[in-house]
C-alpha positions as CSV (number, residue, x, y, z in Angstrom):
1,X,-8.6,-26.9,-11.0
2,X,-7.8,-25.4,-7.4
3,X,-10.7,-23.3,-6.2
4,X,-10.5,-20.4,-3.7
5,X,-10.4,-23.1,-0.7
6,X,-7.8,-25.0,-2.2
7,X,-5.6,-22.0,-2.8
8,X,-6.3,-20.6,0.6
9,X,-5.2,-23.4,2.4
10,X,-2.0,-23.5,0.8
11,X,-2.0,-19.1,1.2
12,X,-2.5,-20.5,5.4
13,X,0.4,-22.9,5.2
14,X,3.0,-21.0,3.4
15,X,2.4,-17.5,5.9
16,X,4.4,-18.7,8.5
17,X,7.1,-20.6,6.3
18,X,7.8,-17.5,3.7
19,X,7.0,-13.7,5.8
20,X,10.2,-12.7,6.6
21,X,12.7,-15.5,4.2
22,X,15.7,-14.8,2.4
23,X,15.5,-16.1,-1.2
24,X,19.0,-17.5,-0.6
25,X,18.7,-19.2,-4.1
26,X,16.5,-20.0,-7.2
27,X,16.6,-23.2,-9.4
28,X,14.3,-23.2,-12.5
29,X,14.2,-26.8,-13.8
30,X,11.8,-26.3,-16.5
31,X,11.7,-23.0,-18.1
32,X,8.2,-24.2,-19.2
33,X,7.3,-22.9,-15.4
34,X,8.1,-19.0,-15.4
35,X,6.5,-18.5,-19.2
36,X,4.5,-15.8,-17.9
37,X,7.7,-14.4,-16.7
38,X,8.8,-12.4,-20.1
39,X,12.5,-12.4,-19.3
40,X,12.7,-15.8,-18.9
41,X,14.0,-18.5,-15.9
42,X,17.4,-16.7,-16.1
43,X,16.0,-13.1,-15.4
44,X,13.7,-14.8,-12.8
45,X,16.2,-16.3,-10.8
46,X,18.6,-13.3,-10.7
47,X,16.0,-10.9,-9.7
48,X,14.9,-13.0,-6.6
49,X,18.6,-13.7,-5.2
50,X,18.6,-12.3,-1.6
51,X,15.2,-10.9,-1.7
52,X,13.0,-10.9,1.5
53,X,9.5,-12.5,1.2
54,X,7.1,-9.7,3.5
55,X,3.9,-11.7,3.3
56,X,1.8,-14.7,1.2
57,X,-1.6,-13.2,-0.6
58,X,-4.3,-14.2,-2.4
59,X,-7.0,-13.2,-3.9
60,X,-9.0,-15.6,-5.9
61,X,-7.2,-18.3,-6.9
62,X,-3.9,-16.2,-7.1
63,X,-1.1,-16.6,-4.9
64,X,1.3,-13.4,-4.4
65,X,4.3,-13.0,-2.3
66,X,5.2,-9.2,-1.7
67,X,9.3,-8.7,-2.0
68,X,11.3,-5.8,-0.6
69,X,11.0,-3.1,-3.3
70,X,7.4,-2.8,-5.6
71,X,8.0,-6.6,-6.5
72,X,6.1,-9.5,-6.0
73,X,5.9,-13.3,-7.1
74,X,3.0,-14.1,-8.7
75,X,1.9,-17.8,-8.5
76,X,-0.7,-19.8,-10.3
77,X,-1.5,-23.1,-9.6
78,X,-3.2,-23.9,-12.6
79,X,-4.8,-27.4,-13.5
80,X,-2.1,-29.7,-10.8
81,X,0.2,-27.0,-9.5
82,X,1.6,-27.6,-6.0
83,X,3.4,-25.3,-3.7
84,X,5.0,-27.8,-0.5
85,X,7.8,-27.0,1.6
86,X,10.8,-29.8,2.0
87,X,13.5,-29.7,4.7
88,X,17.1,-28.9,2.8
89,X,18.1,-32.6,1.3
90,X,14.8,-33.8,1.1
91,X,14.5,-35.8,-2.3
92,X,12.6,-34.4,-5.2
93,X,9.4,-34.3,-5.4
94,X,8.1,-35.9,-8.7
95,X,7.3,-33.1,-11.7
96,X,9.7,-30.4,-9.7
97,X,9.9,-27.5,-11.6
98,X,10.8,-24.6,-9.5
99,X,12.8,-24.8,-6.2
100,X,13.3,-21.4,-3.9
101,X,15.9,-21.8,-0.8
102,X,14.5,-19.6,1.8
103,X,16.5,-18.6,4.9
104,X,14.0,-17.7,8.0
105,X,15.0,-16.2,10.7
106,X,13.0,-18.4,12.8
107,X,12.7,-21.6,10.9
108,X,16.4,-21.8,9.4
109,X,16.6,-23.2,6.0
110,X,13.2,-23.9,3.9
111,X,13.0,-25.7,0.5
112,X,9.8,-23.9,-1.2
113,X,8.8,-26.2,-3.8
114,X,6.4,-25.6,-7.1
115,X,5.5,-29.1,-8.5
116,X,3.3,-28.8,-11.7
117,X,2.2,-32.4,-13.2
118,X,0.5,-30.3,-16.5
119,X,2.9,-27.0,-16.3
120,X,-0.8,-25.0,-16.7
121,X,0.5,-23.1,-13.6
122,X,3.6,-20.8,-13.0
123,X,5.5,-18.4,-11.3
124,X,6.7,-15.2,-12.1
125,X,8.0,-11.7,-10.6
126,X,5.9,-8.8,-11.1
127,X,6.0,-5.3,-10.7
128,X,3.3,-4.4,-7.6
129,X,0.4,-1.7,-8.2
130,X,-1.8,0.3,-6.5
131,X,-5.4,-1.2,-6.2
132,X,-8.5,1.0,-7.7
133,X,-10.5,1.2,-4.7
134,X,-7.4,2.0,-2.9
135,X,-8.1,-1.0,-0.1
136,X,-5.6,-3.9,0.4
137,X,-4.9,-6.3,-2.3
138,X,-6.1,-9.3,-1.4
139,X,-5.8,-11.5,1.8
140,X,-3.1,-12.1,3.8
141,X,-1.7,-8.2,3.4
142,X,-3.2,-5.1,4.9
143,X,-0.9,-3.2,1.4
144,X,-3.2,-1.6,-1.0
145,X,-0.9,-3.1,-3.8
146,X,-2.1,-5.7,-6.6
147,X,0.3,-7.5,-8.8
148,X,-0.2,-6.1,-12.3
149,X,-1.0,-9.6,-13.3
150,X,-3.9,-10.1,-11.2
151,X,-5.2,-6.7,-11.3
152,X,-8.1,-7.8,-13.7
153,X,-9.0,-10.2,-11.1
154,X,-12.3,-9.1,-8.8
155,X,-12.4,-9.7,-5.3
156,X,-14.0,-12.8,-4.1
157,X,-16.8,-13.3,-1.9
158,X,-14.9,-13.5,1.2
159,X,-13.0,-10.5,0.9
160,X,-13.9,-8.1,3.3
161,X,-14.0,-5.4,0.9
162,X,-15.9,-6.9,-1.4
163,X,-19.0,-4.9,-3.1
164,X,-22.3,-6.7,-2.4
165,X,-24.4,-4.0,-4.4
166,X,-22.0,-3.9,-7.5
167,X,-22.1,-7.6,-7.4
168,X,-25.9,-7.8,-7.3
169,X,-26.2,-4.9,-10.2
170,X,-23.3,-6.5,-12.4
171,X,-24.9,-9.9,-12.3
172,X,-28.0,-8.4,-13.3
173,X,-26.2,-7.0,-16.6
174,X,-24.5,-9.8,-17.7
175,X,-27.5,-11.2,-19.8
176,X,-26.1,-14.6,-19.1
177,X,-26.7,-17.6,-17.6
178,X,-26.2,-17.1,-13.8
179,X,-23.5,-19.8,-13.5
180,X,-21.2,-18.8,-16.6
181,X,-21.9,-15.2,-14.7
182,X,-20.3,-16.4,-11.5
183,X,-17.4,-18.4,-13.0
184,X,-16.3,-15.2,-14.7
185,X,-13.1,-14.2,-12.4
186,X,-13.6,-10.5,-13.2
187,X,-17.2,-10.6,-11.7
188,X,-16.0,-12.6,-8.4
189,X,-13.2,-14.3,-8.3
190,X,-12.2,-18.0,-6.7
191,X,-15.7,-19.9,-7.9
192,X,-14.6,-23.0,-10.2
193,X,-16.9,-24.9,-11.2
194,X,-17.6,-27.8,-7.8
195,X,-18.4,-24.5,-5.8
196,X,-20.1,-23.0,-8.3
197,X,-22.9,-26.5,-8.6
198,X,-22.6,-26.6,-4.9
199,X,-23.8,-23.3,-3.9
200,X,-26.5,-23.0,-7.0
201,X,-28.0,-26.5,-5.1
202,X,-27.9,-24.3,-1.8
203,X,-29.8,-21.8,-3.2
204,X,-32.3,-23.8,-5.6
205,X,-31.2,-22.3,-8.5
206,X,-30.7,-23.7,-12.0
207,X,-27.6,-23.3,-13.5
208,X,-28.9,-22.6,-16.7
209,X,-31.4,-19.4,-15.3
210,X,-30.5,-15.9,-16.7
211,X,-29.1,-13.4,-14.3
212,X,-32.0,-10.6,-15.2
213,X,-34.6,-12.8,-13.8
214,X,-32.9,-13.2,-10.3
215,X,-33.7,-10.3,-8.6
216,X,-32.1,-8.7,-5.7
217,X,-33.5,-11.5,-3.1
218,X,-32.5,-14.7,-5.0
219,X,-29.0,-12.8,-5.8
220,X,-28.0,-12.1,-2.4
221,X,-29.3,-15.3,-1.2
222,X,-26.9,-16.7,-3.8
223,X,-24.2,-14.8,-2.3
224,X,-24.2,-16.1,1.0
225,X,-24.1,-19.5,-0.2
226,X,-21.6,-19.1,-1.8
227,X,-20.2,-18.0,1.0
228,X,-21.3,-20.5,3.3
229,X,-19.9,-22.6,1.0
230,X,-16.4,-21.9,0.8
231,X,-16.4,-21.3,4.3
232,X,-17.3,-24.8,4.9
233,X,-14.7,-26.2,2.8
234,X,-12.3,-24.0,4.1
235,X,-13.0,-25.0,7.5
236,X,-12.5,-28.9,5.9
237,X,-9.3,-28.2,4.0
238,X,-10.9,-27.9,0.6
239,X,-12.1,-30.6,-1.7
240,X,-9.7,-33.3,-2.9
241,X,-10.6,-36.2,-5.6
242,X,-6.8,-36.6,-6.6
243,X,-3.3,-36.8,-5.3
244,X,-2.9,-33.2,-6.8
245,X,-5.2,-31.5,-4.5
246,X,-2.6,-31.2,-1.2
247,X,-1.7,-28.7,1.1
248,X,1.9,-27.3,1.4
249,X,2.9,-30.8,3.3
250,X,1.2,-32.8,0.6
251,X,-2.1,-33.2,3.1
252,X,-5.5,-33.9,1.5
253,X,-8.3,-32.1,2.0
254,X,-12.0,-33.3,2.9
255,X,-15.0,-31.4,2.0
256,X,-15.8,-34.1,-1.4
257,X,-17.4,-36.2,1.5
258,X,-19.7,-32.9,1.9
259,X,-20.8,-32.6,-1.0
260,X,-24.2,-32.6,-2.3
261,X,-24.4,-32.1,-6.2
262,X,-20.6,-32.1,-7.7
263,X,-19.9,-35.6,-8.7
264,X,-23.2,-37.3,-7.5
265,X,-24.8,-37.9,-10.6
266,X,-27.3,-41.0,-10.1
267,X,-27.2,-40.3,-6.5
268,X,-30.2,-38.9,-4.3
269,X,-30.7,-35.7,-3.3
270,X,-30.3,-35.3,-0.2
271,X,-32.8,-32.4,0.2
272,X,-35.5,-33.9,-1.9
273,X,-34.7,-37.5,-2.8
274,X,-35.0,-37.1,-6.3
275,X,-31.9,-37.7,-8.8
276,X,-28.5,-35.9,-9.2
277,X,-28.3,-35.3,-13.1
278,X,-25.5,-34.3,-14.8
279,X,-25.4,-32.0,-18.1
280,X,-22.5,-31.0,-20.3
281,X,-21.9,-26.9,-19.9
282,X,-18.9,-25.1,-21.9
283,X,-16.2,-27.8,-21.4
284,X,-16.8,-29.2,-18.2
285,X,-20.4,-30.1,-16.3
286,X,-23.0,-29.2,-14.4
287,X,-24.5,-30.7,-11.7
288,X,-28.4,-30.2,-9.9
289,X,-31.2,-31.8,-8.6
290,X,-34.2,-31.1,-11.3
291,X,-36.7,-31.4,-8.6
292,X,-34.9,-28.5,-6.3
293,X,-33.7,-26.9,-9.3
294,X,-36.0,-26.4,-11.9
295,X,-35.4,-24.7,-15.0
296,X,-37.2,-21.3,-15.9
């Protein structure tokens, strides 16, 4: 699944392209695509006809796009969601389930395209709410607003708003295992699971520890690798293993050739020279070095 990289890249790439658009037309080609849209793909196209796009905003791994009024479109990319713009008359892109004609007064005509291989992701327009600490709603818009879909969400680590005490106390209270604790959206948002094994490697800490033996040193050192983290794979256009992972002209991103425990089970690591392992953990993995990350 995208991660906060991944999404923020595509955030980056749309900006430009959508602030300031015309919605001069909607085409739903599988309903399948606005289910989280109650009124269904007919509602959902008639309420975006000649609306203006003011900005693109994320926060996590939600996409928003304010509208004129107290809308907004709420986009999810899911397990392969896509968001690519296409010159008018370009041909389909494969798995097409949304298009949006945009009008920009600078760029002309725009095809916005959502292309969802597994329809996990979708789109939908939602009503736009003020945020509880009263700062902006995520990045990419200085409005205090929050779609009232992602207003369970937490900020994520990058935000500049976002509560360094709180997040060391919460952690603390979970009574969990610290990376179930920072995979939980509503605790800090945008952490999937290849960030998630590649920041507990940065900071030497086993997946499997309990947050109430970190402490306020080993938390905050987890932090900032996590932030260090998604910086760097921000700065390398996120990590791609598969065609699905693309920016909005279908580029791949880099930062899998940077990693150091994600996907290198049987390798050596790098830090240590022992041996990657690999464990099962909910429904997905876990990756770490034993040696650098022993268990409590």
């Amino acid at each position: 699944m995208p991660e906060l990289p991944e999404v923020e890249v595509v955030r980056a790439g749309l900006e430009p392209a959508v602030t300031g658009a015309v919605i001069a037309g909607v085409e739903v080609f599988d309903a399948r695509s606005v289910k989280r849209h109650v009124l269904g793909s007919a509602d959902f196209s008639a309420r975006l006809a000649g609306r203006t796009i003011r900005s693109a905003v994320r926060r996590g791994k939600f996409l928003w796009f304010p509208l004129d009024g107290d809308e907004a479109i709420v986009g999810h990319l899911g397990m392969s969601g896509q968001m690519l713009l296409r010159e008018p008359g370009a041909p389909d892109d494969r798995q097409l389930r949304i298009r949006l004609h945009l009008d920009h007064p600078e760029h002309g005509e725009l095809w916005f395209h959502f292309v969802d291989q597994r329809i996990f992701g979708s789109m939908a327009v939602d009503r736009l709410l003020a945020t509880d600490d009263g700062v902006h709603g995520g990045f990419g818009d200085a409005a205090a607003l929050i779609p009232s879909q992602v207003a369970h969400i937490a900020r994520d680590a990058i935000d500049p708003a976002f509560d360094d005490d709180l997040f060391v106390a919460s952690l603390a209270a979970k009574r969990t295992g610290v990376k179930r604790a920072i995979l939980d959206q509503t605790l800090v948002s945008g952490i999937g699971n290849i960030y998630a094994d590649e920041a507990l490697w940065a900071a030497k800490i086993n997946y499997e520890e309990p947050t109430s033996t970190l402490g306020d040193v080993r938390t905050r050192l987890l932090l900032a690798e996590v932030r260090a983290v998604l910086a760097k794979a921000l700065a390398e256009g996120g990590t791609s293993f598969d065609a699905q992972y693309v920016n909005v002209n279908g580029q791949a991103g880099y930062f899998a050739h940077s990693l150091n425990a994600y996907g290198r089970q049987g390798k050596t690591c790098s830090r240590c020279g022992d041996t990657i392992v690999r464990e099962q953990f909910m429904n997905r993995s876990s990756h770490f070095c034993p040696t650098c990350q022993p268990r409590v």
